[in-house]
N, C-alpha and C positions, 0 to 999 in steps of 0.2 A: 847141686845144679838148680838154677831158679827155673819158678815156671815159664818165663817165656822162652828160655832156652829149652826144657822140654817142648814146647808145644809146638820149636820149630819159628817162631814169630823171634822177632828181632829187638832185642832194647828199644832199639833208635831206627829210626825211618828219616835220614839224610834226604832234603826233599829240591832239587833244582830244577827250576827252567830253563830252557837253554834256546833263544833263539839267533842263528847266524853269530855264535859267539868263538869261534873256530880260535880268532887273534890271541886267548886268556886262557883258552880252554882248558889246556892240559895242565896249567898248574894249578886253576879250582879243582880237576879231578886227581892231582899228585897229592895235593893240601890233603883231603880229605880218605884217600885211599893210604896215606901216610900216620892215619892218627892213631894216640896210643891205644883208643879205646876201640874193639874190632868188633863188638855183636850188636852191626847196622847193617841195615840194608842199603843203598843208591838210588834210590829212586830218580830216575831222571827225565823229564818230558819235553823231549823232542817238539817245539810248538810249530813247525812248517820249515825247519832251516833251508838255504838255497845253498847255502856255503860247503863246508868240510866239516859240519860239524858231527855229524852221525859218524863220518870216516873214523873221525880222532877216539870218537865213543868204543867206534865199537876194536877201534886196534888194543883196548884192554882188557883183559883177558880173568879179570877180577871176579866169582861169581857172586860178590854182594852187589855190581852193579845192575839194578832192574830199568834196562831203558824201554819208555814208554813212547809213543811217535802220534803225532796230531798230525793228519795229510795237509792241512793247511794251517796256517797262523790265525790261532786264534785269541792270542793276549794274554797276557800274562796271566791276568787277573783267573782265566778259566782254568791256564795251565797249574796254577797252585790250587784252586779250591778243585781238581782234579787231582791232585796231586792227595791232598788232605783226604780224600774219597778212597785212595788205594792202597793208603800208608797202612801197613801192620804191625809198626811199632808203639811202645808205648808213647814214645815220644817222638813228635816229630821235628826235625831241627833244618833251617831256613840256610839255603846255598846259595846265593850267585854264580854263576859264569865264570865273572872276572875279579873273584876275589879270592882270599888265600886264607882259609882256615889254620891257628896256630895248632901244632901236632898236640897238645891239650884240651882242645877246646871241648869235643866229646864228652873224655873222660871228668871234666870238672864240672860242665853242664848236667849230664848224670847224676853226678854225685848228689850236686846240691839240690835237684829235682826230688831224688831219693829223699831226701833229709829233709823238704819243706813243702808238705804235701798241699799246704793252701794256695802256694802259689803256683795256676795255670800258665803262667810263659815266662820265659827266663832268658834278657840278653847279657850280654855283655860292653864292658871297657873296647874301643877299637881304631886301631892307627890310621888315619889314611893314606895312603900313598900316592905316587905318578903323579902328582902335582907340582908347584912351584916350594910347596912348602908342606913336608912331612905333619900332621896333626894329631894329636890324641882325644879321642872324643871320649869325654867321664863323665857320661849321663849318673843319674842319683839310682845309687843303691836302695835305698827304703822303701818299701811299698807305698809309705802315705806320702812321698815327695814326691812318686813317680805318677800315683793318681793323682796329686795336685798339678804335678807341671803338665800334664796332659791336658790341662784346660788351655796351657798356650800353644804347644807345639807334641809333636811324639817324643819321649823320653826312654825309647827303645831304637836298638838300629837293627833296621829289619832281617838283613842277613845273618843277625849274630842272632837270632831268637830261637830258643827249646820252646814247643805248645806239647801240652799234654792232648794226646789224640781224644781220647773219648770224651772227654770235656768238650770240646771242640763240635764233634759231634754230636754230643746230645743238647748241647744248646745252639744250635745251628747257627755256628759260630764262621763263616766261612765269608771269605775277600766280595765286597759289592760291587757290581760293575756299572753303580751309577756313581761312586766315586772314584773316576779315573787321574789315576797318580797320587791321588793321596787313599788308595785304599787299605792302607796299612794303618795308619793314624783314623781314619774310621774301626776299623778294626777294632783295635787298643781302647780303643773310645771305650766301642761297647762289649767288649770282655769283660772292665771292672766292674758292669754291674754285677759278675757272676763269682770273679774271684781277683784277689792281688796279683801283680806282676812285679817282677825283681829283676834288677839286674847283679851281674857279676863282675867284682871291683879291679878286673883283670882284664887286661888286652888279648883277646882271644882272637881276634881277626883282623885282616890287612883288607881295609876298602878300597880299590883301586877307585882312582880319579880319574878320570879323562869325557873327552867329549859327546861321546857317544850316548852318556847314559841318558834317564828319563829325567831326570831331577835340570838337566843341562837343557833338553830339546822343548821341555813344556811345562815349562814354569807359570803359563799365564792358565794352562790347564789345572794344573797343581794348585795352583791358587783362591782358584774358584772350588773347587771340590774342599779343601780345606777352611777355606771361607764359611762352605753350607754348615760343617763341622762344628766349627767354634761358634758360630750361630745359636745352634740347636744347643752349646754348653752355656751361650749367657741366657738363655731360655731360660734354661733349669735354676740358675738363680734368679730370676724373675725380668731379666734387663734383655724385655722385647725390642731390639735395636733400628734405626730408622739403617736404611744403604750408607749413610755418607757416616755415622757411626759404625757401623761392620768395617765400612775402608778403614776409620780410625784404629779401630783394634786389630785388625790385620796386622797393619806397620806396626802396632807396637809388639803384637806378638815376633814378626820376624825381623823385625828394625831395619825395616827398610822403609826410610823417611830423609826427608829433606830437615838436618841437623838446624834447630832454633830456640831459642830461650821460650817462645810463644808454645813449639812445638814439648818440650818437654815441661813446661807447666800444668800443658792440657793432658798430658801421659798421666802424670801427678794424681790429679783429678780424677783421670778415668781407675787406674787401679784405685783407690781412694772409694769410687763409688763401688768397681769390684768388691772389696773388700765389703763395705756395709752392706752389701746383698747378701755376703756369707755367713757374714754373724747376723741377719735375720732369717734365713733360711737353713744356714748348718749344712750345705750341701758337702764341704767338703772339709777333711779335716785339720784344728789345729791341735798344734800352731805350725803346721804344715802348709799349709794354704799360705800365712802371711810370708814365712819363707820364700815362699817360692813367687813370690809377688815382689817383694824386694830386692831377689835375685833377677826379676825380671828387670826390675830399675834400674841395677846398678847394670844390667848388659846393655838400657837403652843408654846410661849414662858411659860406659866404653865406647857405644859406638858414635856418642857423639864427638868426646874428643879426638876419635881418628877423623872424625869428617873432618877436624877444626875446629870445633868451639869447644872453649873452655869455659866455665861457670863452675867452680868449683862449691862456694856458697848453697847452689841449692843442690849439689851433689851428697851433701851430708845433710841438709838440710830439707829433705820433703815433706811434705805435709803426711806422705804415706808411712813414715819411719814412726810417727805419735800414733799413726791411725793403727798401727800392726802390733806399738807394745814390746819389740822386741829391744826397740833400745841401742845405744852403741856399742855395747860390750858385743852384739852379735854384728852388729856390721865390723868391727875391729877381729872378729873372728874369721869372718866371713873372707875377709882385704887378704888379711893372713895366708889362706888356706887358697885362696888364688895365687898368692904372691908365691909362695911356696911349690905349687903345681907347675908355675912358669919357669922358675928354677930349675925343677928336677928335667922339665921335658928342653930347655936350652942344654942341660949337659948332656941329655939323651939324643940331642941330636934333632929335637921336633922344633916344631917353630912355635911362637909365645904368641904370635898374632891375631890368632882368632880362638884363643883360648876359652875351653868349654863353659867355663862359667861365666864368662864376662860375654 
């Protein structure tokens, strides 16, 4: 018998917020009261719902569920680093509402927790769903890709993350609530000063899609809060940025831009000077960093041919592809190993459209 099962304390502290989520409820709490792995607890916090959703909570009759109740709405952000404050397990693993844990996701998160003590939080591979078109999101496995691509965007999906509790805690490791909506990716940010993060090269959760969520109703929120983020990352390699350069790396981090030959020249450039801030600073590591800098290219260079323009010439041809050294044999790897993932996920049934790598 391990010791946390002596002591009484739970492997896993299952950690949800729940507010007015009644419409999804029951099958995030079937997903996870279904899984093969059983020594968790449920921790669930109640943030002010008006709806049914305490009703549906409490019609189950489970007693690893620990429902927690806030008399009024107080946000998410409070309700998890509340949440993190009353967890008794050694691990605590990240719920939505309205998503569907796969009946392994537990037992494999554990595992690999067990097994790879350096790394503090651990997500996963994860499908979306209720959309127009089924997706598979294959954030990068490796710790140094995962600390590299965090300079453009999160490379974890928040729902699917294992956090080791006391790590967490003793480096007062807990959601900010001056970055609303993107306090997750703040997070992530500043964990890696403390320790690696990984993901698991497995589909372990169903994100539901639909309108309701946060990512839908406050994007210009999201925006701004992410913006301060990436900010304070090109700080750290020396590139104090003027407002109308932060909008530039914005777009290029999420490719949201208006498709142009002018517009992907000046991309060119900016990763280009990216890049020589790294090899004189070393902030981050390679040839990690040029990775995931190229990888960034070729997603602004996908997203431009869906706009409509095509330029294929400086698609293979950037000035960043000499600047990085990595050469064509890894872009010819790279085309490969997309082309391949589109493959597998059109015969599975997902759509190729907004494919994770591109």
């Amino acid at each position: 018998m391990d010791k946390d099962m002596m002591s009484g304390n739970p492997k896993v502290t299952v950690l949800m917020p729940v507010f007015n989520g009644e419409q999804y409820l029951r099958e995030a709490l079937q997903s996870i009261l279904s899984q093969t792995f059983g020594d968790f607890e449920f921790l669930i916090i109640d943030d002010g719902s008006t709806d049914r959703s305490v009703e549906i909570i409490h019609s189950y009759h489970d007693p690893r569920i620990h429902l927690v109740r806030n008399e009024k709405n107080r946000g998410v952000i409070a309700a998890l680093n509340r949440g993190i404050e009353l967890a008794h397990g050694e691990y605590v693993a990240r719920m939505d509402c309205d998503d569907i844990s796969l009946p392994q996701r537990l037992h494999r998160q554990v595992a690999f927790m067990d097994t790879h003590p350096e790394i503090g939080v651990c997500g996963t591979w994860f499908r979306r769903f209720g959309g127009p078109d089924p997706v598979v999101d294959r954030p990068p496995t490796d710790p140094d890709k995962i600390r590299c691509g965090h300079f453009f965007n999160s490379r974890l999906g928040h729902p699917t993350v294992m956090m080791r509790t006391h790590v967490f805690r003793q480096h007062a490791l807990y959601f900010d609530k001056s970055y609303p909506h993107a306090e997750d990716f703040e997070l992530w940010v500043r964990t890696l000063a403390f320790f690696d993060i990984a993901n698991i090269g497995e589909v372990l959760l169903l994100y539901r899609v639909h309108g309701g969520q946060v990512s839908e109703r406050f994007t210009a929120e999201m925006m701004e809060s992410s913006g301060r983020v990436r900010k304070a990352q090109l700080a750290r390699l020396g590139l104090r940025v003027t407002d109308r350069e932060l909008e530039f790396h914005q777009s290029v981090c999420t490719s949201r831009f208006t498709a142009s030959v002018s517009f992907m020249e000046a991309a060119d450039a900016w990763l280009c000077r990216i890049k020589e801030s790294n090899d004189a600073l070393k902030t981050y590591p390679e040839p990690a960093f040029s990775e995931v800098l190229l990888e960034r290219w070729f997603s602004l260079c996908y997203r431009t041919v869906e706009k409509g323009l095509r330029m294929p010439w400086l698609f293979l041809n950037p000035k960043l592809l000499k600047k990085t050294g990595l050469g064509r044999p890894w872009v010819a790897r790279f085309l490969a190993r997309a082309a391949f993932d589109m493959v597998r996920d059109r015969l599975n049934g997902s759509s190729i459209y907004h494919h994770p790598l591109l």
